[in-house]
C-alpha positions as CSV (number, residue, x, y, z in Angstrom):
1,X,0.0,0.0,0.0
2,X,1.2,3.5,-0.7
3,X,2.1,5.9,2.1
4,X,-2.1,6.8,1.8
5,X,-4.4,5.1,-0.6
6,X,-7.4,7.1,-0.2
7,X,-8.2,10.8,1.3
8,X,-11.2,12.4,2.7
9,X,-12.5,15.8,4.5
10,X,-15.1,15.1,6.9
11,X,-17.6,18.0,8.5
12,X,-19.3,17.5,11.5
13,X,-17.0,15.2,13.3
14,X,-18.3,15.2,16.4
15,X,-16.1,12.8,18.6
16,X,-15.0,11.0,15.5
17,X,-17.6,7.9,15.0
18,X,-17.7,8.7,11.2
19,X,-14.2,9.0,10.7
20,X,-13.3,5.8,13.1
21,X,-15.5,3.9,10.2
22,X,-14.3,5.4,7.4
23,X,-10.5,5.1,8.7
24,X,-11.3,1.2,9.6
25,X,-12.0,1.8,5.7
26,X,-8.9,2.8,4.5
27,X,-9.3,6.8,4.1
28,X,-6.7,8.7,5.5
29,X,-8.0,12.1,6.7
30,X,-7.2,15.4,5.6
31,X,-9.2,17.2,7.7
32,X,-11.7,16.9,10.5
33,X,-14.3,20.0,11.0
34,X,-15.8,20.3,14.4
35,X,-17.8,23.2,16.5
36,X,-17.9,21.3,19.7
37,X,-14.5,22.3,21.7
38,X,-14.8,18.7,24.0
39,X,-15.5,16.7,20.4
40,X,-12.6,18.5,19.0
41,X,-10.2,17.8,22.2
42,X,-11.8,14.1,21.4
43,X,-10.4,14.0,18.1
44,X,-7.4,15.7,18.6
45,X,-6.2,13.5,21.9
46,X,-7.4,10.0,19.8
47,X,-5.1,11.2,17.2
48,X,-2.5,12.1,19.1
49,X,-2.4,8.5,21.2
50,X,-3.2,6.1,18.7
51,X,-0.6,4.6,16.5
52,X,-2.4,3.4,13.3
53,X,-3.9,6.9,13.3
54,X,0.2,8.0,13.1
55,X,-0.9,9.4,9.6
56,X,-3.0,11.7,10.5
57,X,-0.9,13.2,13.2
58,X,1.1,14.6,10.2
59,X,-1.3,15.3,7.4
60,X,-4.7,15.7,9.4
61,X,-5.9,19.7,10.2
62,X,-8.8,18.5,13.5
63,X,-9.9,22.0,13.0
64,X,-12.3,24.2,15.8
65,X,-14.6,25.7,13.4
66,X,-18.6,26.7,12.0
67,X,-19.0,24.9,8.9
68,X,-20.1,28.0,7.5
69,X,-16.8,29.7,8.0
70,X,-14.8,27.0,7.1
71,X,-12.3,28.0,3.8
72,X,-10.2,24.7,2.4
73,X,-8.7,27.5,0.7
74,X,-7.8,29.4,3.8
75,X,-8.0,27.1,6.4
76,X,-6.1,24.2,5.7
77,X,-2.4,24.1,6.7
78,X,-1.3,20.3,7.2
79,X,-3.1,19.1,4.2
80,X,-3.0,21.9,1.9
81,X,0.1,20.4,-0.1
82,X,-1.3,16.9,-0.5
83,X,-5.2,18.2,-1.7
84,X,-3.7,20.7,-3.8
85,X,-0.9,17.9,-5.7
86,X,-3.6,15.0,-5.5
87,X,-7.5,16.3,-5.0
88,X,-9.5,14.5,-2.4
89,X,-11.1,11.3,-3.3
90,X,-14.1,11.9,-0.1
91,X,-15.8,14.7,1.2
92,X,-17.9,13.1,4.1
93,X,-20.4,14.6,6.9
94,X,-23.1,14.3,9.2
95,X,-24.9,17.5,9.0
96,X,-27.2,18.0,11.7
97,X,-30.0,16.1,12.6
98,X,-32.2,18.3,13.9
99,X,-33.9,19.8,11.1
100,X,-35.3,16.5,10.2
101,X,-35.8,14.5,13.0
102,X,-38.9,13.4,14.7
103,X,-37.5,14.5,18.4
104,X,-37.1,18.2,16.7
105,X,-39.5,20.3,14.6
106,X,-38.9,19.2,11.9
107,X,-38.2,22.7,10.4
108,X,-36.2,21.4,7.2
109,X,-34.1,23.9,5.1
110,X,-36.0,26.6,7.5
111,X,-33.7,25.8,10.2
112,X,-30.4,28.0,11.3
113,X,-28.8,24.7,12.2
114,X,-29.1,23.3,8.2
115,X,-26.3,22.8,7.2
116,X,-27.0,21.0,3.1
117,X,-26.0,24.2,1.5
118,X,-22.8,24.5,3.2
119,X,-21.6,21.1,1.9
120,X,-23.1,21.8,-1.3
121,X,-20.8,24.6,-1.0
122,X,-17.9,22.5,0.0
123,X,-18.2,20.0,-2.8
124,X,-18.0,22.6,-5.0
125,X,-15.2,24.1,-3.9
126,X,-12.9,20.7,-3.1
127,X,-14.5,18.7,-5.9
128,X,-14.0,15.5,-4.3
129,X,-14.3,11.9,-6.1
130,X,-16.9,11.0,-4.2
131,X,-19.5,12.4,-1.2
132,X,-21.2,11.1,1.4
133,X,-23.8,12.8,3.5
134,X,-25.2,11.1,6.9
135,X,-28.8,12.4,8.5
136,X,-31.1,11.1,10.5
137,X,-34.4,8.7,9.1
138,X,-36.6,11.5,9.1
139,X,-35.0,13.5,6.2
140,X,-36.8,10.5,4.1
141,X,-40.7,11.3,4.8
142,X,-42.7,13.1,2.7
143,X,-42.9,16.3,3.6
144,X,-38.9,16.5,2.9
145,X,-39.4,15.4,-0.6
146,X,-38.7,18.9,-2.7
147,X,-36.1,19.5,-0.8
148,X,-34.4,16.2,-1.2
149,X,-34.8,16.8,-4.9
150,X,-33.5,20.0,-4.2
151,X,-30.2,18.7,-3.0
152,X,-29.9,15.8,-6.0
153,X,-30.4,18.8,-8.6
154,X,-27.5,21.0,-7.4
155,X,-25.4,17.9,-7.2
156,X,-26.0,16.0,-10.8
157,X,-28.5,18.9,-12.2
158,X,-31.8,18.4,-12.9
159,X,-35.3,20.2,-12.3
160,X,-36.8,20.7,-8.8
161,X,-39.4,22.8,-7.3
162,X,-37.9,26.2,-6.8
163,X,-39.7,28.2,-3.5
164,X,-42.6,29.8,-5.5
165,X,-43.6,26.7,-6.4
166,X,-42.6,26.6,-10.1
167,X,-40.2,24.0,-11.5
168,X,-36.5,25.0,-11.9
169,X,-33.5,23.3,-13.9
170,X,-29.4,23.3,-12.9
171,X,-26.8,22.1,-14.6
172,X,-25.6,20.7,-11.1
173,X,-22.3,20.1,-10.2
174,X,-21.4,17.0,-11.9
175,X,-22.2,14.3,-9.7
176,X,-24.5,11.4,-10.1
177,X,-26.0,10.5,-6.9
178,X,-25.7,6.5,-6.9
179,X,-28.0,5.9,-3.1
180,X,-29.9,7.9,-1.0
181,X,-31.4,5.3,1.3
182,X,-31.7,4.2,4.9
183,X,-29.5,2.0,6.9
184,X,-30.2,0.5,10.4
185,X,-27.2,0.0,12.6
186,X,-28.2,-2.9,13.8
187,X,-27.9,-4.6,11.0
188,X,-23.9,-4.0,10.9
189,X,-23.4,-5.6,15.1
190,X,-24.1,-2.0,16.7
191,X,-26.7,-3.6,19.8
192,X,-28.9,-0.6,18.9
193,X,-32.0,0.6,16.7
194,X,-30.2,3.4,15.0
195,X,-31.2,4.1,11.4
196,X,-29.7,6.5,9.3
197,X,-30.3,8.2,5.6
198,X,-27.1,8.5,3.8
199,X,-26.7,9.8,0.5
200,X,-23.6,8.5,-1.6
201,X,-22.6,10.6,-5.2
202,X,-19.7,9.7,-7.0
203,X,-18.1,12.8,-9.8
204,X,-19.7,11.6,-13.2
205,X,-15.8,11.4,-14.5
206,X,-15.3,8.5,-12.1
207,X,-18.5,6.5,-11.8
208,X,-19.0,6.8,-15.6
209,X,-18.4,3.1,-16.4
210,X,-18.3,1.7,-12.9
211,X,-21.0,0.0,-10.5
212,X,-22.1,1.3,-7.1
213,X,-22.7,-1.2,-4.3
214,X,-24.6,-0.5,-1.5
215,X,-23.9,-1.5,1.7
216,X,-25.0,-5.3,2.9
217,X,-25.9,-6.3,6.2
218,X,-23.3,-7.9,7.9
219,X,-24.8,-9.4,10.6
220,X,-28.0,-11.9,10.4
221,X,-29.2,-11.6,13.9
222,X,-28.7,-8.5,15.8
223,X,-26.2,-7.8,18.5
224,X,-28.3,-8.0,22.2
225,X,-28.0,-5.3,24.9
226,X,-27.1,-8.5,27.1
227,X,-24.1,-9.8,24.6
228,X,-23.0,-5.9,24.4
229,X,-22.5,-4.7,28.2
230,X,-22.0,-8.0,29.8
231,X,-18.5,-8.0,30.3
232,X,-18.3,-4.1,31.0
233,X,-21.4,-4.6,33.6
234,X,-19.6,-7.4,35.1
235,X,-16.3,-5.5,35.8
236,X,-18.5,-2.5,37.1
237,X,-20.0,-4.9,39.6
238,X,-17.0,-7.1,40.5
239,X,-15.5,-4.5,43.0
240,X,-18.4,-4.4,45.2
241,X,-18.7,-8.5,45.2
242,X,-16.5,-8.7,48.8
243,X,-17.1,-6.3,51.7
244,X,-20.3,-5.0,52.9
245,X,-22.0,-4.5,49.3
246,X,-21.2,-8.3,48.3
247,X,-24.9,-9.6,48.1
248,X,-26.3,-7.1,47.0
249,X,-24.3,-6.5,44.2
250,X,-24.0,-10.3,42.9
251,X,-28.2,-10.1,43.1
252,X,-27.9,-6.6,41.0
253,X,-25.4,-8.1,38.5
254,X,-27.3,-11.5,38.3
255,X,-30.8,-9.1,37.6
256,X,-29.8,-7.0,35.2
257,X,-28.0,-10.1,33.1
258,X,-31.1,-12.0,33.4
259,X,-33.7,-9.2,32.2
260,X,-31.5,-8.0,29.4
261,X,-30.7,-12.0,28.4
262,X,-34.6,-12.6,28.8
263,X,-35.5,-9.4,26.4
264,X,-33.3,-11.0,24.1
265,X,-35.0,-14.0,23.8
266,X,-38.4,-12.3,23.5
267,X,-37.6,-10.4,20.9
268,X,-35.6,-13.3,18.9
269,X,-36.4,-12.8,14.9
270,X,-37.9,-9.5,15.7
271,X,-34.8,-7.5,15.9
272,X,-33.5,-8.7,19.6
273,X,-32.7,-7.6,23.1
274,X,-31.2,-4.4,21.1
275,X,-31.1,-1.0,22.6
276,X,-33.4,2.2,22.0
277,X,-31.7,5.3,20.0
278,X,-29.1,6.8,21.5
279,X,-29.6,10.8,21.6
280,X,-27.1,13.1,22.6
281,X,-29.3,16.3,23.2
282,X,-28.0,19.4,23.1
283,X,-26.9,22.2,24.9
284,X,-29.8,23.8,25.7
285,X,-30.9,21.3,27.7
286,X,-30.0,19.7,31.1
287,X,-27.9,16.5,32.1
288,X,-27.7,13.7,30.2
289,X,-30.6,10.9,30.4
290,X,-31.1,8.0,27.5
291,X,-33.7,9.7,26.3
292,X,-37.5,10.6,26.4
293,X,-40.1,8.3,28.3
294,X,-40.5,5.8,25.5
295,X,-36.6,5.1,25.2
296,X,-36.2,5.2,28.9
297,X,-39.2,2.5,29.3
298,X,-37.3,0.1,26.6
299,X,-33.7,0.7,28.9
300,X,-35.9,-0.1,31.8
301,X,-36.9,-3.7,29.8
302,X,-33.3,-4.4,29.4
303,X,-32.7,-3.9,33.2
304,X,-31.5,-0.2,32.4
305,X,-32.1,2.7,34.3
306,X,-32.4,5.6,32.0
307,X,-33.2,8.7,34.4
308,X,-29.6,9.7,33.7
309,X,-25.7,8.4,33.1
310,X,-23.5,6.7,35.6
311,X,-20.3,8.5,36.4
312,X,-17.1,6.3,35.7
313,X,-16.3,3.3,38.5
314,X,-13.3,5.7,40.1
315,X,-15.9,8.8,40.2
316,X,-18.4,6.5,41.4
317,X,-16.7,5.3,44.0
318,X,-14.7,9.1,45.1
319,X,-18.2,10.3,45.2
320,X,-19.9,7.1,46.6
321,X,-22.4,7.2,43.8
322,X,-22.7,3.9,43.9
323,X,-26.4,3.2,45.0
324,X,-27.6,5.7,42.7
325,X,-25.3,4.5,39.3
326,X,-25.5,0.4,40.2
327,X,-28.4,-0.4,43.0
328,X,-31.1,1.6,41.8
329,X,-34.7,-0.2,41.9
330,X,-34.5,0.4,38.1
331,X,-31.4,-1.3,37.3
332,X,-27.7,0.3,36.9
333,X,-27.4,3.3,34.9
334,X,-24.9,3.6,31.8
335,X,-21.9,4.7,31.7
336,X,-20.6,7.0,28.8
337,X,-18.2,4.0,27.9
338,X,-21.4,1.4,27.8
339,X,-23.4,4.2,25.9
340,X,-20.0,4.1,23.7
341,X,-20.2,0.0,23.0
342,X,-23.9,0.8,22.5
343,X,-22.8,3.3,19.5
344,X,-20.5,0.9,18.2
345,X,-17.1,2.6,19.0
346,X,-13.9,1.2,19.8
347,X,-13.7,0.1,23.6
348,X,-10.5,2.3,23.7
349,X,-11.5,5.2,22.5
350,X,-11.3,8.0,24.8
351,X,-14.0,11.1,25.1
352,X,-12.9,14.7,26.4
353,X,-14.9,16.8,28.7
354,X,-17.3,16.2,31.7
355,X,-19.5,13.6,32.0
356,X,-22.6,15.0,30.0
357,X,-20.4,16.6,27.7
358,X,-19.0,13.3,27.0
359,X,-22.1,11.3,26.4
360,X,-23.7,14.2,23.9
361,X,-20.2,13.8,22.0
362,X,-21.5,9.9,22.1
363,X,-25.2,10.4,21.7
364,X,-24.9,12.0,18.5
365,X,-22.4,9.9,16.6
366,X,-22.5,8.2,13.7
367,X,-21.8,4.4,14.6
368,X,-17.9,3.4,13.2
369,X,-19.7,-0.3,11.7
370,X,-22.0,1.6,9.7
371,X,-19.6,4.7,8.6
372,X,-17.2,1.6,7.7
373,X,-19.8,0.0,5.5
374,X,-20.4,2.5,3.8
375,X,-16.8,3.7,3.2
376,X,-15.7,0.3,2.3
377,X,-18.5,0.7,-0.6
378,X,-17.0,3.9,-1.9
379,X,-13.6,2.5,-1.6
380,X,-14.8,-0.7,-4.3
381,X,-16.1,2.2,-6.9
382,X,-12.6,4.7,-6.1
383,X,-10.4,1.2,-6.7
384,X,-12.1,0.6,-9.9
385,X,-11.7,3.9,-11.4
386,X,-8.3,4.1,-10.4
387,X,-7.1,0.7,-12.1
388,X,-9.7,1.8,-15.4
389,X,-7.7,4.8,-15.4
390,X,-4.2,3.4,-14.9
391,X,-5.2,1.2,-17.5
392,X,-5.9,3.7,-20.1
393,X,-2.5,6.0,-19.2
């Protein structure tokens, strides 16, 4: 393999689930765009520690940054040399969620936080081989349906319904959008019902003669809850199985296995013992809980309390938290690390910040086995082109 075979820019970041998939991969990145200073400090102390992410340490710019100030042009530093000699082959993002998710209003393009134009923007401006947009389900119904075509005309060109109503054309920007369809994380070993809309577009001078593979499960039978956290729920118990809390905490363990084993098997060839969606909130609101009262009453049928987070077993025990975080009538509470193995992250993979600024980073990733999925699938149609071209020099 050449020192990098593949290169992307991703927006968004976040605490780095998208680019953990897409890395897993094989894209190297150029650049990671973040507005969140903890999921920035995330991505910048991952790269830093990890040695297969050496690369990047080099090359990548983690930037602190609005999308909608971001310049490549301006901006870039590390990576300027490489995109300038070589172009990018991705441009990747998760652009909010909240203009098109159920738990929001739903606003669409009328919301501030929309952020569609700006990669529009920013495919125009890198022209990458190939993009990839992540959203959440809801950016599929109905009532998103001009504006989806919206988006597909400024990319490939086409007609779409312009704001008045009447029909409008664009030349686009020379894309052909291969998928815009929904994925569900389950289906890829995250223990979690997680789907997401992602749209894939390759530039029409490099998918011209090639075939575009979506993503196939890769799992038969979900991942359970109970498979997921047993080991990490074990270890969280195991300190408290000698002294005074011994009992108590082999009958909590023992519980909490058995309900989330027992949800499993009632739910066996109707998805499993899997978990609820993850959300991350936002800052506006208060401390971190696993969601509203439907999510928290599915936790509470895999022996999970979700009234809040756990803190960490060495802040548990400083602040004797115990009885609220392990022996609570409901069941333990998460940590951020399970909520991490929930969202399909590395079990090493360390999040900056305080404790609820640590689980939003988690609640709103993008799960690494899905984001590796789908890289993997641009990475077929890049290969091809590559060796068509070689072929033809």
């Amino acid at each position: 393999m050449n020192e990098v075979e593949y290169t992307s820019v991703e927006i968004c970041a976040g605490a780095g689930g998208q680019a953990i998939g897409l890395h897993q991969a094989g894209f190297r990145h150029l650049a990671l765009v973040e507005i969140d200073s903890h999921a920035v400090a995330t991505l910048r102390e991952n790269i830093r520690l990890r040695k297969e992410w050496s690369w990047e340490r080099e090359h990548c710019d983690v930037l602190s940054a609005d999308v909608k100030r971001f310049s490549p042009a301006e901006d870039l530093t590390k990576s300027s040399e490489l995109l300038l000699r070589d172009g990018l082959d991705l441009l990747a993002g998760g652009v909010p969620c909240p203009p098109f998710s159920h738990a929001g209003k739903q606003l669409g393009k009328d919301d501030e936080r929309d952020l569609f134009p700006q990669m529009l923007r920013l495919v125009e401006e890198l022209n990458p081989r190939a993009v990839m947009i992540e959203n959440v389900r809801g950016i599929m119904d109905p009532k998103f349906s001009d504006y989806r075509d919206w988006i597909v005309a400024q990319l490939q060109g086409g007609a779409y319904r312009g704001e008045d109503g009447e029909q409008a054309h664009t030349p686009g920007l020379g894309y052909t959008v291969c998928k815009w369809g929904v994925l569900e994380a389950s289906d890829f070993g995250v223990p979690q019902l997680r789907p997401r809309a992602i749209l894939v577009a390759f530039r029409n001078d490099v998918i011209k003669d090639v075939k575009y593979e979506w993503p196939t499960p890769t799992h038969e039978e979900p991942v359970s809850v109970a498979e997921s956290l047993k080991q990490s729920m074990y270890d969280r118990y195991k300190p408290y199985f000698k002294g005074v809390h011994a009992v108590r905490a082999r009958e909590a363990y023992d519980t909490w296995f058995a309900t989330a084993e027992k949800r499993d098997l009632e739910l066996k060839g109707k998805g499993g013992g899997i978990a609820p969606t993850l959300v991350g909130g936002s800052k506006k609101h208060g401390g971190a809980d696993l969601g509203p009262s439907r999510a928290k009453a599915a936790w509470k049928q895999l022996g999970v309390s979700g009234l809040g987070v756990a803190n960490d077993a060495d802040t548990s025990r400083k602040k004797d938290t115990q009885g609220r975080d392990l022996f609570g009538d409901d069941g333990p509470m998460l940590t951020v690390e399970q909520a991490a193995i929930i969202q399909g992250f590395p079990r090493d993979w360390k999040f900056e910040g305080g404790k609820t600024a640590q689980y939003r980073q988690v609640g709103n990733a993008f799960p690494p086995p899905v984001a590796k999925a789908v890289g993997a699938s641009i990475v077929d149609v890049l290969k091809a082109a590559r060796e068509r071209d070689q072929k033809k020099s």
